[in-house]
C-alpha positions in Angstrom: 106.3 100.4 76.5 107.4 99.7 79.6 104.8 97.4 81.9 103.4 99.9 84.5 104.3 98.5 88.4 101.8 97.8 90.1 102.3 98.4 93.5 99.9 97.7 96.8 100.4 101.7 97.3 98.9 102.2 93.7 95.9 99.4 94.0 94.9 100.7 97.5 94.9 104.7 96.3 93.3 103.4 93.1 90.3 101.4 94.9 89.4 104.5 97.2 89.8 106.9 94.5 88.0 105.4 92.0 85.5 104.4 94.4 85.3 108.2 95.0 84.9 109.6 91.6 82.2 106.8 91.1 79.9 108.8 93.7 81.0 112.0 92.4 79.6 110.7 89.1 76.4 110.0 90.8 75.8 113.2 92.6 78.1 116.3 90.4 75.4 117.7 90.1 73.7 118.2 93.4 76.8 119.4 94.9 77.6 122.7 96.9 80.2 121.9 99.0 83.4 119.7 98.2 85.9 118.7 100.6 89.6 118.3 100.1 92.8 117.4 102.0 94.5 114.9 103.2 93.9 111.8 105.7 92.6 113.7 108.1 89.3 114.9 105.9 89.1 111.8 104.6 88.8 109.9 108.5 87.2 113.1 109.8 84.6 114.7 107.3 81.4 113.2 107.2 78.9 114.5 104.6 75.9 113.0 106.6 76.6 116.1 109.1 77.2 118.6 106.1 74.5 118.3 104.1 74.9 119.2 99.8 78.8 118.1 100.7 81.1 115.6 99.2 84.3 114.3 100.8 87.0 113.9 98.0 89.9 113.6 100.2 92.4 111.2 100.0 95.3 110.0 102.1 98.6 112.1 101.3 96.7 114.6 99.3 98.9 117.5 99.2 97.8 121.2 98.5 99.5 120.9 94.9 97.0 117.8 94.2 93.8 119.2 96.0 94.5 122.6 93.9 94.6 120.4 90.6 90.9 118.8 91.2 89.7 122.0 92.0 90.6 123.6 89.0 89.9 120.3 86.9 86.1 119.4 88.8 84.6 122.5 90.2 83.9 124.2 86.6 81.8 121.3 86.2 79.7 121.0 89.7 76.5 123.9 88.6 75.8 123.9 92.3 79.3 123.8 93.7 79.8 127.5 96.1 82.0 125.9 99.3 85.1 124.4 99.1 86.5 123.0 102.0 90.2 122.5 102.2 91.5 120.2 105.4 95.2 122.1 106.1 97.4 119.9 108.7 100.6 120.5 110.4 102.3 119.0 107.5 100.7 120.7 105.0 103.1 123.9 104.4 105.6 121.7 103.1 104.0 118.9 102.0 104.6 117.9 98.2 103.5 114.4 97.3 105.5 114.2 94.8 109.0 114.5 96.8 107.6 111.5 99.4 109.3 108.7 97.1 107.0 105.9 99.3 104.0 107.9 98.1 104.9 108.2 94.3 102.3 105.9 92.9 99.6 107.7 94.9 100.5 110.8 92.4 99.5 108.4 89.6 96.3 107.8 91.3 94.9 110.9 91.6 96.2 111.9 88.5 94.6 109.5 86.2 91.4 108.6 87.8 90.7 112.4 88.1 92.0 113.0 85.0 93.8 115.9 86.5 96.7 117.0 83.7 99.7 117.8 85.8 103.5 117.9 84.8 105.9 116.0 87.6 109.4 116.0 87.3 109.9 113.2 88.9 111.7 110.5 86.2 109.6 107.6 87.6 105.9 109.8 87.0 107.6 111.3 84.3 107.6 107.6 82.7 104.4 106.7 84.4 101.8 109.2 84.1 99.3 109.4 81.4 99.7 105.8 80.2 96.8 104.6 82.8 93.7 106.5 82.0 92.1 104.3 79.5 92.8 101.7 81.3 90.7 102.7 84.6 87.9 105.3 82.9 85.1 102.7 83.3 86.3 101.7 87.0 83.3 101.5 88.9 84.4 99.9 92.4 81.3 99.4 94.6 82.5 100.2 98.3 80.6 100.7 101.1 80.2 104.5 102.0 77.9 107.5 101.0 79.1 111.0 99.1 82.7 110.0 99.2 83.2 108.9 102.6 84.3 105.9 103.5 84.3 104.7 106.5 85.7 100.8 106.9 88.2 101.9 103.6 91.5 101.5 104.5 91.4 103.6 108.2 95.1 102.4 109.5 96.0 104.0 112.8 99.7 104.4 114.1 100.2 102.4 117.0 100.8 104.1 120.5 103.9 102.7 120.5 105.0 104.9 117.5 104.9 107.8 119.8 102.8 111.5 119.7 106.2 113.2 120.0 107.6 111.1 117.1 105.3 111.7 114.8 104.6 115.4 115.6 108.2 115.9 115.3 108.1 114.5 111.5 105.2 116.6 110.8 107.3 119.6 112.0 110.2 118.9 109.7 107.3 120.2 106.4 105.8 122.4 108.8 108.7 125.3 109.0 108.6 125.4 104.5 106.3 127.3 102.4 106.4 126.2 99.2 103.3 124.3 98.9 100.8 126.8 100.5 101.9 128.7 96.8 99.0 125.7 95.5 96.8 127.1 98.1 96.5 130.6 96.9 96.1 129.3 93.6 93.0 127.1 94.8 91.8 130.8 96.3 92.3 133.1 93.6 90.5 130.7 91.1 87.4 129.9 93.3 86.8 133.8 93.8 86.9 134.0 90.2 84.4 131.0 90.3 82.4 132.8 93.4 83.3 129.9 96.0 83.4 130.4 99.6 86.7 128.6 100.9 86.9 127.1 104.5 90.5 126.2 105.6 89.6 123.8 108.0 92.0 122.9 110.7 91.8 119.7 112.2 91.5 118.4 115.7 94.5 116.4 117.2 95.1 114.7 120.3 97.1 116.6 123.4 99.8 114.3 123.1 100.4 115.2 119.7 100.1 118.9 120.9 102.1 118.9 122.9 104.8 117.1 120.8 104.7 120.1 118.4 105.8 122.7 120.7 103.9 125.2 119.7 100.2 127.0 119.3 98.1 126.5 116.9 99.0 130.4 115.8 103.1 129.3 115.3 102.2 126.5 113.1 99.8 127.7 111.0 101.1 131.1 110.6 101.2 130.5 107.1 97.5 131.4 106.8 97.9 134.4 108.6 100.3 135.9 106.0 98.3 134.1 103.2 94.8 136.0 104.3 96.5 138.9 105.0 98.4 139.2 101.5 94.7 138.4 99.7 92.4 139.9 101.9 90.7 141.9 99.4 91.4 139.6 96.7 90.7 136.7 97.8 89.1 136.4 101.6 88.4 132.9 102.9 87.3 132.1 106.6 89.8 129.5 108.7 88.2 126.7 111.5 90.7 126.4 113.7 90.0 122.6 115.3 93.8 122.4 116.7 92.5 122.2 120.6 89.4 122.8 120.5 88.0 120.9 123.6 85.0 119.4 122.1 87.6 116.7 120.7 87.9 113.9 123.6 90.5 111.5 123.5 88.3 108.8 122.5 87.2 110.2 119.5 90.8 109.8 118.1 92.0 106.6 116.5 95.9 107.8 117.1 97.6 110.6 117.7 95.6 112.8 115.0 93.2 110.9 113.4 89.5 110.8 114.7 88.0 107.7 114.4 85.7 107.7 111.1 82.6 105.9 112.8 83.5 108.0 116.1 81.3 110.6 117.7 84.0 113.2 116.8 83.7 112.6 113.4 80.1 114.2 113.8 81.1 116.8 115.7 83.9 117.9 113.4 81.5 117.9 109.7 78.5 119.9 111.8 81.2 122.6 112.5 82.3 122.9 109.4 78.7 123.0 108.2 78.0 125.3 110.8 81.4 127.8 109.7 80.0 127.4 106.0 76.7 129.3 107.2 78.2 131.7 109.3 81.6 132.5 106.9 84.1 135.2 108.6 
């Protein structure tokens, strides 16, 4: 059998995952709201603020990914009813498993959430599955509470990478569709479930705004056309954090991050508590 490569990419997304599902272990079954996404709910969403929540985001979770632990954890959370999905610019087009720097993050999230998902990909396609018995008993103790981490790997781009830069590379996913097709998956099952879904989202600096070109309405259009295709069927509530001016430049660590131990971290998890109690 081929030796499995064990790359930095792979040991860091292992430590915070398995770190994650250690908590989740500890507290399945106190539960009502989990959070999912990307970096940004991971930085941003502080279950402190949100009170029954869980953070199990992940940096580079894509909707395809954040769809598969829904449907492989929330039959098993008794008290689960919100589900909180973090939905960036990127997000549309994001697929994890196309980002070939990202690859072993896949492998991650797929064996330490036990998650049962097909990749074409030849190198998962050689990969996944032969991990799990390896890492079932990996308890990593890392500082943090409910799956937030705050001092776990939190890099920040430099200023010198540029708002415009990294907007503009953000755009490039932004214009496709085919991941938000994970999306209405994720919505269709939790209203068979009875879950309340919050699309959350989140804040980013003006810079980065203003790098985008657009309004928050252009690039997230896609949830427009989603809600309005499953409006009966399916109705969940959207947070729209884009600009909202409560988000000072300080409480960003770059251009769309927010600091984790920052005061907008606060701000943004008792909004999103405060959505939850108040759905659309």
């Amino acid at each position: 059998m081929e030796e499995f490569p064990h790359s930095r990419v792979f040991e860091h997304s292992l430590l915070k995952i398995a770190a994650k599902r250690a908590m989740l272990r500890k507290s399945i079954g106190q539960i009502t709201t989990l959070a999912l996404g990307s970096s940004h709910g991971d930085f941003g969403f502080d279950p402190e603020f949100c009170p029954g929540a869980f953070n199990l985001c992940s940096r580079s979770q894509d909707l395809r990914h954040s769809n598969a632990i829904h449907r492989r954890i929330a039959p098993i959370m008794p008290k689960l009813r919100n589900v909180v999905v973090f939905y960036s610019v990127f997000s549309p087009g994001s697929v994890l498993e196309q980002s070939k720097g990202e690859l072993d993050m896949c492998l991650a999230l797929h064996e330490i959430l036990d998650l049962n998902l097909t990749y074409s990909d030849p190198y998962l396609v050689a990969h996944a599955g032969k991990l799990r018995d390896q890492y079932a008993q990996y308890r990593p103790e890392v500082e943090g509470r409910l799956g937030f981490l705050p001092k776990l790997q939190k890099p920040f781009f430099p200023e010198s990478y540029g708002a415009e830069r990294r907007a503009q590379e953000h755009l490039k996913l932004n214009g496709r569709r085919e991941a938000n097709l994970y999306l209405v998956s994720l919505l269709l099952r939790a209203q068979r479930l009875g879950h309340q879904v919050l699309v959350v989202i989140p804040p980013a600096r003006e810079d980065y705004r203003r790098g985008c070109g657009a309004p928050s309405g252009v690039l997230f259009r896609g949830l427009a056309e989603i809600r309005s295709e499953l409006e009966v069927e399916a109705p969940f509530g959207v947070l729209d954090l884009f600009a909202d001016p409560d988000f000072r430049p300080e409480h960003f660590g770059d251009f769309d991050h927010l600091l984790p131990l920052g005061a907008g971290t606060e701000i943004l998890s008792r909004k999103v508590y405060e959505a939850l109690a108040t759905p659309s």
